[in-house]
C-alpha beads as a LAMMPS data file, in Angstrom:
LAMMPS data file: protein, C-alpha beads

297 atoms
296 bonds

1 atom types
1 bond types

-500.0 500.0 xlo xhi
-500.0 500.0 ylo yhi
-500.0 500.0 zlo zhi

Masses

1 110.0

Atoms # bond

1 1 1 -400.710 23.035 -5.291
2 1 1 -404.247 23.457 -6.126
3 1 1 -407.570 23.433 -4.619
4 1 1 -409.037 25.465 -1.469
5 1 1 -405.737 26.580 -0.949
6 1 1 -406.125 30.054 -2.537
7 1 1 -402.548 30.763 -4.303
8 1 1 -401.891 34.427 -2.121
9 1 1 -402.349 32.489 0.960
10 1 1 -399.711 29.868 0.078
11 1 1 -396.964 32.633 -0.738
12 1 1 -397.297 33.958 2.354
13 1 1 -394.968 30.939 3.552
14 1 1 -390.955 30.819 2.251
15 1 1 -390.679 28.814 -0.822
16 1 1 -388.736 26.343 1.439
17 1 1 -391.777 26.060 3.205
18 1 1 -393.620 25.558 0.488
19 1 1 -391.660 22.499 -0.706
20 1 1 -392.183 21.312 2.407
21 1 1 -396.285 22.195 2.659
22 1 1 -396.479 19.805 -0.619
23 1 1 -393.943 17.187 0.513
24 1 1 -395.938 16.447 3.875
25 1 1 -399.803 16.922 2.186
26 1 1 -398.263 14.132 -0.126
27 1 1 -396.584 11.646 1.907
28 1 1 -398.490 9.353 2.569
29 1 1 -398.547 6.170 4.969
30 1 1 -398.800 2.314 3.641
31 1 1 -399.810 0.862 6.909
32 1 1 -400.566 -2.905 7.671
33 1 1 -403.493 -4.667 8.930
34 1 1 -404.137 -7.804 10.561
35 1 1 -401.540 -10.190 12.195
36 1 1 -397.979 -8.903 12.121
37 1 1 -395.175 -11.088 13.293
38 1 1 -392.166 -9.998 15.720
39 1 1 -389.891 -12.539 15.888
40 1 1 -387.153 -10.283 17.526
41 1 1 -390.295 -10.054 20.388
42 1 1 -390.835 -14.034 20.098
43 1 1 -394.579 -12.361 19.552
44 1 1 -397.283 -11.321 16.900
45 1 1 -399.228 -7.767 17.166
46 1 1 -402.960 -8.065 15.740
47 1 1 -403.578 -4.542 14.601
48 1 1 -406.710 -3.515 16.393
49 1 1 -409.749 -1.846 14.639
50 1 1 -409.649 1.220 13.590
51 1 1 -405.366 1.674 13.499
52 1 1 -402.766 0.528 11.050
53 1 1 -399.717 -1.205 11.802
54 1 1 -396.089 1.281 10.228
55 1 1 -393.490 -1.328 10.045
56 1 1 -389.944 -0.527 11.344
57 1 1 -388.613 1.693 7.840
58 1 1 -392.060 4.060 8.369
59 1 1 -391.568 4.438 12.213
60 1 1 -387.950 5.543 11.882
61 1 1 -389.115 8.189 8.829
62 1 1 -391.597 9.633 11.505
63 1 1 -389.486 9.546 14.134
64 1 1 -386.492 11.043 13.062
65 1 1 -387.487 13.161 9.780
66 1 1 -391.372 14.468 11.190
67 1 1 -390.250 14.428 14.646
68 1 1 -386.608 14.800 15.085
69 1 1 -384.965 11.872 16.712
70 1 1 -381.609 10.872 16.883
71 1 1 -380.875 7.756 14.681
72 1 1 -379.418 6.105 17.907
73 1 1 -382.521 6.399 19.576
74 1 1 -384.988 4.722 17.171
75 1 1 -382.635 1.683 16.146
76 1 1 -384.326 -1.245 18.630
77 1 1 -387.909 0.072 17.230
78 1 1 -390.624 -2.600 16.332
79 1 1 -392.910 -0.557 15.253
80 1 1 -395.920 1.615 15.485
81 1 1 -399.370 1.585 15.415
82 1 1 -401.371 4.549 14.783
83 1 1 -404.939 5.592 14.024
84 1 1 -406.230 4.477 10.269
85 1 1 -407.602 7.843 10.471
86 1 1 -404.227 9.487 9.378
87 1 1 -403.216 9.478 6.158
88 1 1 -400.356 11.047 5.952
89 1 1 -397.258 11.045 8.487
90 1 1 -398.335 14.639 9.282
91 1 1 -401.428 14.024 9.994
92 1 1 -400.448 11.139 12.794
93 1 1 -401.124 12.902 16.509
94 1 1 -400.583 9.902 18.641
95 1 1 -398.013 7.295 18.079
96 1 1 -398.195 3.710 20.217
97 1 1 -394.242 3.256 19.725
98 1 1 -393.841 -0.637 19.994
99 1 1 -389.795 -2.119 21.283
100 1 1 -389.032 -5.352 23.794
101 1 1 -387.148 -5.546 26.593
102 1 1 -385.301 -8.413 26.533
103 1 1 -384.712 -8.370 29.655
104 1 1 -385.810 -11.943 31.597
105 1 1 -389.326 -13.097 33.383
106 1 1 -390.419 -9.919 35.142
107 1 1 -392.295 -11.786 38.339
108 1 1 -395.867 -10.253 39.122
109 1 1 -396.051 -11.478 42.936
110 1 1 -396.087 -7.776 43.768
111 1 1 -399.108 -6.779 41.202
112 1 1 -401.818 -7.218 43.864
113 1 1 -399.732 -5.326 46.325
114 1 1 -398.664 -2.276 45.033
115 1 1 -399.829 1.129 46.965
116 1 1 -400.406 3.472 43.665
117 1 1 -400.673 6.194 45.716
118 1 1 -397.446 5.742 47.654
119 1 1 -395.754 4.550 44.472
120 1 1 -396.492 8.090 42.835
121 1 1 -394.908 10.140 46.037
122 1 1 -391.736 8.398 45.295
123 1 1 -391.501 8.737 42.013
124 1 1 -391.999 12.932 41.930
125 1 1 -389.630 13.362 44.833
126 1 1 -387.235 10.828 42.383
127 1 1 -387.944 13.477 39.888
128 1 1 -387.504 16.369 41.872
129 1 1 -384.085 15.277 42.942
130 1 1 -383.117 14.508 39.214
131 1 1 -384.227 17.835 38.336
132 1 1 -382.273 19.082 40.837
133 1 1 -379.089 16.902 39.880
134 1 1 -379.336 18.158 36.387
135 1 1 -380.867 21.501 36.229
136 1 1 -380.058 21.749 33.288
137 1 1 -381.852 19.461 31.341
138 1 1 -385.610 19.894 30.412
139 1 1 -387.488 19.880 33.875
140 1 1 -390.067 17.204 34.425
141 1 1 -392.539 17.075 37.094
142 1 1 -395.270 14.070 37.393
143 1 1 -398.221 15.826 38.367
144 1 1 -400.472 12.999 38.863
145 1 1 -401.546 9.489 37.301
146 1 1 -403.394 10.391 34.121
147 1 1 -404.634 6.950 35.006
148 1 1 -403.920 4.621 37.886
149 1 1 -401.824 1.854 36.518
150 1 1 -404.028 -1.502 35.975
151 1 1 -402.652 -5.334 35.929
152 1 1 -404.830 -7.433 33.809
153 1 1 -403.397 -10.845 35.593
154 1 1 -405.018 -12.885 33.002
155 1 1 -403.777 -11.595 29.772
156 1 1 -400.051 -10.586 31.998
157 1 1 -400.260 -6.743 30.811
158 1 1 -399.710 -3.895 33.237
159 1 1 -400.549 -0.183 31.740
160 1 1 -401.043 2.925 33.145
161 1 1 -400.356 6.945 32.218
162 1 1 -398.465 10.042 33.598
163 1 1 -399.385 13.266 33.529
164 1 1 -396.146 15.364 33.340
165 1 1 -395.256 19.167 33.207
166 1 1 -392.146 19.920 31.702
167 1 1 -390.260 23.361 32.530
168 1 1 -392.933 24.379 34.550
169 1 1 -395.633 25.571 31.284
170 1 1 -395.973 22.454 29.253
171 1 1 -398.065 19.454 29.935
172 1 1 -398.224 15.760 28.530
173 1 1 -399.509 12.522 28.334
174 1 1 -397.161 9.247 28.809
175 1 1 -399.304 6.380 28.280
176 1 1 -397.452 3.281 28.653
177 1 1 -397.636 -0.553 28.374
178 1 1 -395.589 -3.500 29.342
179 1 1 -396.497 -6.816 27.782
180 1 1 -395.043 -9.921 30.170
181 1 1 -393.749 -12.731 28.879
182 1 1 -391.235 -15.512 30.067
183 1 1 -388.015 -13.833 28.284
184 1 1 -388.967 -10.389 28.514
185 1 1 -391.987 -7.631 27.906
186 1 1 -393.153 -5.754 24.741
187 1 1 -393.302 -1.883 25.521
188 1 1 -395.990 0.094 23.755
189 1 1 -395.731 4.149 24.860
190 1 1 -397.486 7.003 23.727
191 1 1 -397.469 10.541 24.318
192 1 1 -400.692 13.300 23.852
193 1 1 -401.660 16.402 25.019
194 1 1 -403.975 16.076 27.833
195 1 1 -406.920 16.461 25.683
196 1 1 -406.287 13.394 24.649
197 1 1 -406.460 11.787 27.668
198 1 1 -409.855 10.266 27.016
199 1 1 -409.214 8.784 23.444
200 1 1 -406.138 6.947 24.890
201 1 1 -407.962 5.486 27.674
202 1 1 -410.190 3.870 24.867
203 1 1 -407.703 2.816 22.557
204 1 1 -406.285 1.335 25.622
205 1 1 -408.623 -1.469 25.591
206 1 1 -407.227 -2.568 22.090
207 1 1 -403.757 -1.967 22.597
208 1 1 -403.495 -4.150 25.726
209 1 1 -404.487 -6.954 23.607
210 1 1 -403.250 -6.946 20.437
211 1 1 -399.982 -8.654 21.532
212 1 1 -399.333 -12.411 21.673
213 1 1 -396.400 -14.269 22.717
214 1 1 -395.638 -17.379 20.407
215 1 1 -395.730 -20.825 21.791
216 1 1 -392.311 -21.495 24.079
217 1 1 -392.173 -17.496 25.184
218 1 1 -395.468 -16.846 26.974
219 1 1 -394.957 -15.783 30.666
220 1 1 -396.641 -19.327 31.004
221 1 1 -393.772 -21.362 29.987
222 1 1 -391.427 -19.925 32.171
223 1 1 -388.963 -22.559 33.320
224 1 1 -387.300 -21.390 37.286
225 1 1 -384.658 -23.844 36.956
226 1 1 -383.522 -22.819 33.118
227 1 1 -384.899 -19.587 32.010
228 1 1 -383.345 -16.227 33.302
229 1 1 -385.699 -14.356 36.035
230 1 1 -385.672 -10.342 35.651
231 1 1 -384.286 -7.794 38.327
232 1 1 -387.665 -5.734 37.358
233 1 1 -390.965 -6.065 39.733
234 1 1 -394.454 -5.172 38.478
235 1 1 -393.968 -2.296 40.453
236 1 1 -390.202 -1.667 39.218
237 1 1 -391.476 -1.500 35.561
238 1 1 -393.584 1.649 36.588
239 1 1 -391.597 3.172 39.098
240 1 1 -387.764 2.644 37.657
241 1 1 -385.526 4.397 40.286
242 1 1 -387.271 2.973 43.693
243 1 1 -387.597 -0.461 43.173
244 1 1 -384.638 -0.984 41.026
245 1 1 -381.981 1.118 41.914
246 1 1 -381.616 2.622 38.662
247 1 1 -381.456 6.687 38.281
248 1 1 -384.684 7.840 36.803
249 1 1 -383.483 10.137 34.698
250 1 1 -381.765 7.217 33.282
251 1 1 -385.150 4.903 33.160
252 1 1 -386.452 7.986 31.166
253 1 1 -384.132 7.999 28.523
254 1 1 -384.366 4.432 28.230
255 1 1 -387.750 4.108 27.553
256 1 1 -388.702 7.443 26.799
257 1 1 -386.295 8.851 24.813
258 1 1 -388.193 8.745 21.976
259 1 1 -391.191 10.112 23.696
260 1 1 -388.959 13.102 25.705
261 1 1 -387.471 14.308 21.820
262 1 1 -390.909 14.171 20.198
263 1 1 -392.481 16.656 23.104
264 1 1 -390.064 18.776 22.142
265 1 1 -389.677 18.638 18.218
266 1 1 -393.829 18.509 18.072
267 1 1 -393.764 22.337 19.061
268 1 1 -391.388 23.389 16.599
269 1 1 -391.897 27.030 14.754
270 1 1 -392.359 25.419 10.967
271 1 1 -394.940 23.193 12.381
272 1 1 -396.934 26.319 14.461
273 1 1 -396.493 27.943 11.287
274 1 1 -397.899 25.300 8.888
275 1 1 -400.624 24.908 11.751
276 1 1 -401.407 29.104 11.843
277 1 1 -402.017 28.561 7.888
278 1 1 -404.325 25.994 8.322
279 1 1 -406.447 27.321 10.893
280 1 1 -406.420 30.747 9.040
281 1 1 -407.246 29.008 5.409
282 1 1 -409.969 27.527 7.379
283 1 1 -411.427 30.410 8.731
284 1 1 -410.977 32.199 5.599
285 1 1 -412.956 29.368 3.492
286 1 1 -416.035 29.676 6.525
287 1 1 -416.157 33.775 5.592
288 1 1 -416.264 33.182 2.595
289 1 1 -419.448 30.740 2.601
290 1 1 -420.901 32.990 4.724
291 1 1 -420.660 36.044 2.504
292 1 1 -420.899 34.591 -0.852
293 1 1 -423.676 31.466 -0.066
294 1 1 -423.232 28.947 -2.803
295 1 1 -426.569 28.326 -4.303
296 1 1 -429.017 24.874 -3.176
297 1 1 -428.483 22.463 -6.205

Bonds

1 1 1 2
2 1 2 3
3 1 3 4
4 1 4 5
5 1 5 6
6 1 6 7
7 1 7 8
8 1 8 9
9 1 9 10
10 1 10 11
11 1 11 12
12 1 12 13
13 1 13 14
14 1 14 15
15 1 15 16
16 1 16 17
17 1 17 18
18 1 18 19
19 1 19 20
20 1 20 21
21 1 21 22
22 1 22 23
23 1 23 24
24 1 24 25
25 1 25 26
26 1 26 27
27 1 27 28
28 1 28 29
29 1 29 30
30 1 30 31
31 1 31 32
32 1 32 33
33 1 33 34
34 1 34 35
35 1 35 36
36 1 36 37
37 1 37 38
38 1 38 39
39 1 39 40
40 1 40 41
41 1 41 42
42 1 42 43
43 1 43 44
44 1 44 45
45 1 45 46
46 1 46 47
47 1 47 48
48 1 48 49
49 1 49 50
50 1 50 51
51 1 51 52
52 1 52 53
53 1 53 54
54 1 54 55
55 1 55 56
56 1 56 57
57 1 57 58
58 1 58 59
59 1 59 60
60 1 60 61
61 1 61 62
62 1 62 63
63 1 63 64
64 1 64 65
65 1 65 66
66 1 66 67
67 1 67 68
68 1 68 69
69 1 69 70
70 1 70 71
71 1 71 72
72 1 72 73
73 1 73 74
74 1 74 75
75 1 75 76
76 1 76 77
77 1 77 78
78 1 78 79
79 1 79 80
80 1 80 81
81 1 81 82
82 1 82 83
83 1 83 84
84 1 84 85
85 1 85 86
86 1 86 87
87 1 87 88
88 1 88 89
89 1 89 90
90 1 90 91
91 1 91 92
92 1 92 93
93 1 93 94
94 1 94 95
95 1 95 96
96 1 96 97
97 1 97 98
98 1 98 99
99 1 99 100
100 1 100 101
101 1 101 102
102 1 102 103
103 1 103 104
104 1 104 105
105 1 105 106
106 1 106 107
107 1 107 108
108 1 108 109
109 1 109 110
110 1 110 111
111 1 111 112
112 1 112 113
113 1 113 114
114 1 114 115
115 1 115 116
116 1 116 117
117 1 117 118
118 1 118 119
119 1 119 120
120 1 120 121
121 1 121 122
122 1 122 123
123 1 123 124
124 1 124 125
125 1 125 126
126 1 126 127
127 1 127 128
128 1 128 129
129 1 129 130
130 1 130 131
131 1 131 132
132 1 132 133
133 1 133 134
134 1 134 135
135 1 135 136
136 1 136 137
137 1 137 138
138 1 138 139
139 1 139 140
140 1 140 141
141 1 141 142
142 1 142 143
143 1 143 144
144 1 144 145
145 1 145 146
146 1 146 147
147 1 147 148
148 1 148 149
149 1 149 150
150 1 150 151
151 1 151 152
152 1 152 153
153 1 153 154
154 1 154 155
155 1 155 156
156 1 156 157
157 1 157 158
158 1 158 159
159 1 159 160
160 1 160 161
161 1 161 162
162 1 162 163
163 1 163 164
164 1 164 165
165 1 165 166
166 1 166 167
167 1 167 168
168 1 168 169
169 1 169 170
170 1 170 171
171 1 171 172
172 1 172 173
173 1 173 174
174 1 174 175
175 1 175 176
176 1 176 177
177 1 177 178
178 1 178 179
179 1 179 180
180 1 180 181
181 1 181 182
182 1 182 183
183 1 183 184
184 1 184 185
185 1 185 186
186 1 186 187
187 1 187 188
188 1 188 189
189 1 189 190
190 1 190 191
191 1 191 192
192 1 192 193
193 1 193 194
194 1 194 195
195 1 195 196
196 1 196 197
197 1 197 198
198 1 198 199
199 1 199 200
200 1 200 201
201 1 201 202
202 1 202 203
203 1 203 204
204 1 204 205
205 1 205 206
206 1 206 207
207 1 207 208
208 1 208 209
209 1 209 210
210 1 210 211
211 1 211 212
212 1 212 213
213 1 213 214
214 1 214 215
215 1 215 216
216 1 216 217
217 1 217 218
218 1 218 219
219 1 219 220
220 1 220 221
221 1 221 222
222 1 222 223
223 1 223 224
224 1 224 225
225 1 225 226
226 1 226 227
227 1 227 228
228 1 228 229
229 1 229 230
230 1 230 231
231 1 231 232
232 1 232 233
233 1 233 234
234 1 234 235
235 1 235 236
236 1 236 237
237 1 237 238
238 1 238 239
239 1 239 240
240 1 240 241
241 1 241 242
242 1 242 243
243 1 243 244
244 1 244 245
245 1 245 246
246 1 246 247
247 1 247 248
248 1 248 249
249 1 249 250
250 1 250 251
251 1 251 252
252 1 252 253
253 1 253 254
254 1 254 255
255 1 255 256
256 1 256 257
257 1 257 258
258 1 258 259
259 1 259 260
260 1 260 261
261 1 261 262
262 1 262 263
263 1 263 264
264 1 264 265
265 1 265 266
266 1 266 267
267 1 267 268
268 1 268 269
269 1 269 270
270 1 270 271
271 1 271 272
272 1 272 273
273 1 273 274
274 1 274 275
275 1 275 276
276 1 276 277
277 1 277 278
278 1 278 279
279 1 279 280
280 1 280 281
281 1 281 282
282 1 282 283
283 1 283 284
284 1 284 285
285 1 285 286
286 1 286 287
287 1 287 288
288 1 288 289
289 1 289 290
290 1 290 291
291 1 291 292
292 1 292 293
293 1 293 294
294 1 294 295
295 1 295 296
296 1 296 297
């Protein structure tokens, strides 16, 4: 390793965690552009501007090796989309995790209906009682709607984002997206620290449409008398426990297992570690500007 990485600084980390300094500054990510095709999803995902597409190989290396999953928990994965920005699977802050439910047509007679507000009581006294069922497992609590969720009727997309605490100290984004369509719904979730609350409400924009169902699958070719109708309501796909009769904690680990391990794994000690040497390497290089000026050219 060479560079503005001054050679004292680096062996102040193990030689383990040197390998690993050089394995992650070098690993980098061959993402995908333009029009990729689902067929397990019966839909196509146009990469929006300004992301890459990782197909299903590159999601399960950043899932389970930068991140920490189980391999049982990242086997139905589509994909992921993540900012072009990124060049390396290290460098990658926010994931949009892409999977389908293939679960029927998910009717959206309740869409115009739905009291948010009421809707978000239920679901922290759900939690509260989960927490209190299992009080042993990692503690959520939903502190609010990061953002109110939103049905665009015309393009048949419902998204919306928690705010969360988890064991009382740390907080987190869950952005999430469920993309209708007669058989079933694409999922797109997210998680950020709430500082990043703001650059996910953007990229929301994009995200929301970027998926297409094919001809024969969109939520406008359902058929009532042949095609299979969902036990999930527009409000059930948000809520999970009170609409559907399914234990949250359950509806969490369905859809957010993913999300619930990588909260976890992203504050490991090797990666505060790695981070501390950064920041200090940083600050080091801005002293040293200071004090030794290089000269105008």
């Amino acid at each position: 390793m060479t560079g503005v990485y001054a050679q004292d600084d680096i062996q102040d980390l193990s030689m383990e965690e040197q390998e690993q300094l050089a394995y992650m500054m070098s690993d980098s990510i061959s993402g995908k552009i333009g029009k990729i095709s689902l067929p397990s999803a019966n839909c196509t995902v146009n990469v929006p501007d300004g992301f890459v597409y990782l197909d299903p190989a590159q999601s399960r290396h950043l899932l389970m090796d930068y991140w920490n999953n189980p391999e049982n928990s990242v086997t139905d994965i589509l994909g992921i989309m993540v900012k072009n920005s990124a060049k390396t699977f290290y460098d990658i802050e926010t994931a949009y995790v892409i999977s389908y439910e293939n679960a029927g047509y998910v009717s959206d007679e309740d869409a115009d209906e739905m009291n948010y507000d009421e809707l978000l009581k239920e679901i922290q006294d759900g939690l509260k009682e989960e927490n209190e069922q299992n009080p042993d497992a990692p503690q959520w609590e939903l502190v609010r709607w990061a953002w109110q969720p939103a049905y665009n009727r015309d393009k048949k997309v419902i998204s919306w984002a928690k705010h969360y605490r988890i064991n009382g100290d740390h907080e987190v984004i869950n952005y999430d997206v469920r993309v209708l369509g007669k058989a079933g719904f694409v999922v797109i979730t997210a998680i950020g620290d709430p500082s990043a609350k703001d650059q996910m409400l953007a990229d929301n924009s994009a995200i929301i449409g970027s998926v297409n169902y094919i001809d024969g699958y969109k939520y406008s070719d359902f058929n009532p008398d042949t095609d299979h109708i969902a036990e999930w309501t527009i409000g059930g796909l948000i809520a999970g426990k009170v609409l559907t009769k399914v234990g949250l904690w359950a509806f969490l680990a369905k859809f957010s297992k993913i999300i619930i391990i990588a909260i976890i794994a992203a504050i490991g000690v090797f990666r505060k570690k790695i981070a501390t040497f950064f920041g200090r390497r940083k600050d080091k290089s801005e002293t040293d500007e200071k004090e030794n000026p290089q000269p105008a050219e």
